[in-house]
C-alpha positions as CSV (number, residue, x, y, z in Angstrom):
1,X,0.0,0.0,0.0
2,X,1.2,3.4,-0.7
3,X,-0.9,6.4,0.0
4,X,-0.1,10.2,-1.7
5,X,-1.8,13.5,-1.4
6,X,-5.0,11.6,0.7
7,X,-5.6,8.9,-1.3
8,X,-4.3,5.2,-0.8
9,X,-3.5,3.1,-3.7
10,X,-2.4,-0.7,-3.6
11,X,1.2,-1.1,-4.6
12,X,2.4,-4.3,-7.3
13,X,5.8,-3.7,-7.9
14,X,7.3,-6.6,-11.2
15,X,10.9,-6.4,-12.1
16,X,11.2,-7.3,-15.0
17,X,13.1,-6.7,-18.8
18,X,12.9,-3.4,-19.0
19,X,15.2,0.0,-19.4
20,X,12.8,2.2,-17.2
21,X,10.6,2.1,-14.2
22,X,7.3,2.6,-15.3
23,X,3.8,3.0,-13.6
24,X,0.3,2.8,-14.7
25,X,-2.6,3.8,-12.5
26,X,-5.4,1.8,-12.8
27,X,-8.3,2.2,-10.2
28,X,-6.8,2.1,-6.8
29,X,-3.8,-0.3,-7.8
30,X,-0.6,1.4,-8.7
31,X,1.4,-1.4,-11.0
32,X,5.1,-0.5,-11.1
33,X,7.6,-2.1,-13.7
34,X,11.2,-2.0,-12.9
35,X,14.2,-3.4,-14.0
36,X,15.7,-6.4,-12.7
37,X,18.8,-5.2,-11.1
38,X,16.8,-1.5,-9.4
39,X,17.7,-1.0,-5.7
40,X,14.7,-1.4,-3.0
41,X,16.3,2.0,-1.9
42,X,15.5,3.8,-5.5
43,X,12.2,2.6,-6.0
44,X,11.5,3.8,-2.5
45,X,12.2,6.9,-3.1
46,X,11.3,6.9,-7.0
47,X,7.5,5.5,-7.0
48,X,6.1,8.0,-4.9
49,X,6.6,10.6,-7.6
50,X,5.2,8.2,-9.7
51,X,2.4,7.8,-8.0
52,X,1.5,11.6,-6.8
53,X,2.1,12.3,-10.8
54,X,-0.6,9.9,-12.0
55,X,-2.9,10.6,-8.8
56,X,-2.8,14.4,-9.9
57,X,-3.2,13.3,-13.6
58,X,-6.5,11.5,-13.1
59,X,-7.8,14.0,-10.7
60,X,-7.3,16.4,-13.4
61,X,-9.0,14.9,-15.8
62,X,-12.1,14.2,-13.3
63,X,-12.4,18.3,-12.8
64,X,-12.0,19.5,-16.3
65,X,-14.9,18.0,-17.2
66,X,-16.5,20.2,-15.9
67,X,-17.2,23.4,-18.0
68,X,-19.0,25.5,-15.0
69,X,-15.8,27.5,-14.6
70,X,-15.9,28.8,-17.6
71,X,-18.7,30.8,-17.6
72,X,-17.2,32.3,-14.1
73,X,-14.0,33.6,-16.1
74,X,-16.2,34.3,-18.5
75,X,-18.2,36.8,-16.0
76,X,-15.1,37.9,-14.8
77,X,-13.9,39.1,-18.0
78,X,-17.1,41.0,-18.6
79,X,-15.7,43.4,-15.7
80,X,-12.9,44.3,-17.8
81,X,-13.1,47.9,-19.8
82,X,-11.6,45.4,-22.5
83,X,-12.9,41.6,-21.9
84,X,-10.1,40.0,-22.6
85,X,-10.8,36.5,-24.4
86,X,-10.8,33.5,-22.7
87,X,-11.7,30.2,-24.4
88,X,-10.7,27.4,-22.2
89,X,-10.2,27.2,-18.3
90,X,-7.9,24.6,-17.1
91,X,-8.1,23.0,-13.6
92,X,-4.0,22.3,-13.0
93,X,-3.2,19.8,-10.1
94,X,0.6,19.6,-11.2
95,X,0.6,23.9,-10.2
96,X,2.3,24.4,-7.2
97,X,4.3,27.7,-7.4
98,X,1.6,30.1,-8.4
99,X,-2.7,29.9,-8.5
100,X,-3.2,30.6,-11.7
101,X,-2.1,31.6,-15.4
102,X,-3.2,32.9,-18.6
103,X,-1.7,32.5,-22.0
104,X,-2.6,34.9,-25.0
105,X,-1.5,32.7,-27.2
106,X,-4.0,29.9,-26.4
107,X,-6.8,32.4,-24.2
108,X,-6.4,29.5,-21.7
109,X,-6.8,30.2,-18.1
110,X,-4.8,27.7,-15.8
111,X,-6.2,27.7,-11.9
112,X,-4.5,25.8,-9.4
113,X,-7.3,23.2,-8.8
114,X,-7.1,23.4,-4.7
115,X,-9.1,26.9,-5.8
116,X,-11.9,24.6,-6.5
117,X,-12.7,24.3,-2.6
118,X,-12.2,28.3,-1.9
119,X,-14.8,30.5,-1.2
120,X,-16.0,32.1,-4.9
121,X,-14.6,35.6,-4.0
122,X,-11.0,34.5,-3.9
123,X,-11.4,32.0,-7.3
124,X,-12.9,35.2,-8.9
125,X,-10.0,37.4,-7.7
126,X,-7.8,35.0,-8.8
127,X,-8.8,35.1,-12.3
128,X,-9.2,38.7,-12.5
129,X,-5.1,39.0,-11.2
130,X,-4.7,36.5,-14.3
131,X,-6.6,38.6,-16.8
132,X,-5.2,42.0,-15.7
133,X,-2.2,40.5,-17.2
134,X,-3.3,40.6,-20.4
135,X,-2.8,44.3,-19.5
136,X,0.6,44.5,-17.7
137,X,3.0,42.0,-17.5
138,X,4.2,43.1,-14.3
139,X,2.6,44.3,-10.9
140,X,3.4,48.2,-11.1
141,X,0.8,50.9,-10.2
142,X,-1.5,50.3,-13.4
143,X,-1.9,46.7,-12.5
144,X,-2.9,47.2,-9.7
145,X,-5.5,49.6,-10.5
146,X,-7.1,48.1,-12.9
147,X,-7.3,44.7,-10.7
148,X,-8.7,46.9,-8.0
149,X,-11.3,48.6,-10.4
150,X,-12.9,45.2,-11.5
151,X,-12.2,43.0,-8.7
152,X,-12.4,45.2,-5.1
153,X,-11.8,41.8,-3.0
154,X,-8.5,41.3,-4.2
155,X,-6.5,42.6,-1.4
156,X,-8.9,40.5,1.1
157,X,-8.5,37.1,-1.2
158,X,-4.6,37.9,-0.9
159,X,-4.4,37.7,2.6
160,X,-6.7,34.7,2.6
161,X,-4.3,32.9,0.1
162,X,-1.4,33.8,1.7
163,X,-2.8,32.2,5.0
164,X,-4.0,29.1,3.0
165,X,-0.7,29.0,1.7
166,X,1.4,29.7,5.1
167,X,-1.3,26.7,6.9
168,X,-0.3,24.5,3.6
169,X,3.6,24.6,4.4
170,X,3.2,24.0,8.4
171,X,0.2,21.8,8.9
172,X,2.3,18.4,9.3
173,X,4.9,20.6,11.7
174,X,1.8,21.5,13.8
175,X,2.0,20.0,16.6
176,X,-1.6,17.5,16.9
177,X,-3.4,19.7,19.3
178,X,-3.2,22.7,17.5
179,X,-4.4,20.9,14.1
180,X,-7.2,19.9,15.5
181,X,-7.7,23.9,16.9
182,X,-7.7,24.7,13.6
183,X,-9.7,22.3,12.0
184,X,-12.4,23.5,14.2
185,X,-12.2,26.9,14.7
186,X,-15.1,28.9,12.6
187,X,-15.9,31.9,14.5
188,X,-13.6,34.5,12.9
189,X,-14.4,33.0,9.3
190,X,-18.2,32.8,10.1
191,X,-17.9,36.9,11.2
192,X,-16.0,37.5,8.3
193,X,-18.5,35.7,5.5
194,X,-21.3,37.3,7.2
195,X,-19.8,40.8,6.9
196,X,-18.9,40.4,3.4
197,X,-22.9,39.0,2.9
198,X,-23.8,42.2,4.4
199,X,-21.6,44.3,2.6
């Protein structure tokens, strides 16, 4: 048994005559081909990669299937003086430096897909940080205008990423008590969604 990002996957390793070490994910049973003469020691260390790749492959294909976000970049776009085009969104499991992307060249959107679970305000900032690209390449004064012109929640979403993001690097170093603090605490978000309802 191995188990990556959450999800548990029975392990059949078979050496074999082959060049590579290969992996095929089918259901929950990770098959691994190796060559005969591969260490223990690198297919420890090589077959979670593996693994986490193909995991993050088929997840990916499970939530771009789905063409409801879309029509949110779409709506987004509409708040632009100059809708940029956009004429595919992306859900990206293998993004892990930045949330998101946008490429002229293809009018893609790429969104990191752990968005998908984020309140709508910070997706839709998000996208509109991605499409005031289209404007200026860099984040100088005009940027930043713009972004703030169509999308007022911005500076809120990037404190809320930047906590999400902080929370992602430490949560295994936390120590169990205060995880499970966490997990449960709801009364400073609850205040906060309410006053953004009201506002």
């Amino acid at each position: 048994m191995i188990t990556v990002d959450g999800v548990t996957l029975t392990l059949q390793i078979e050496r074999k005559r082959v060049k590579n070490i290969n992996a095929r994910l089918r259901g929950e049973v990770l098959a691994v081909s190796a060559p005969l003469n591969t260490p223990q020691a690198t297919l420890d260390q090589v077959i979670p990669d593996l693994a986490r790749r193909l995991v993050r492959r088929v997840r990916a294909r499970q939530i771009n299937t789905e063409d409801d976000a879309l029509a949110l970049v779409q709506r987004v776009a509409a708040r632009f003086p100059q809708p940029p085009s956009v004429a595919r969104v992306r859900w990206a499991t293998n993004q892990q430096a930045r949330w998101g992307s946008y490429s002229a060249a293809t009018r893609t959107i790429r969104l990191n897909a752990a968005l998908r679970h984020m309140p709508g305000w910070v997706l839709e900032a998000v996208v509109a940080h991605e499409l005031a690209h289209v404007f200026f390449q860099d984040h100088g004064p005009g940027f930043w205008k713009l972004l703030r012109s169509v999308e007022p929640a911005v500076d809120r979403a990037d404190a809320f990423l930047a906590g999400v993001t902080w929370l992602g690097h430490y949560w295994e170093s936390l120590p169990p008590v205060e995880r499970g603090l966490l997990a449960r605490v709801q009364g400073y978000l609850d205040d906060a969604n309410d006053q953004a309802q009201r506002d």
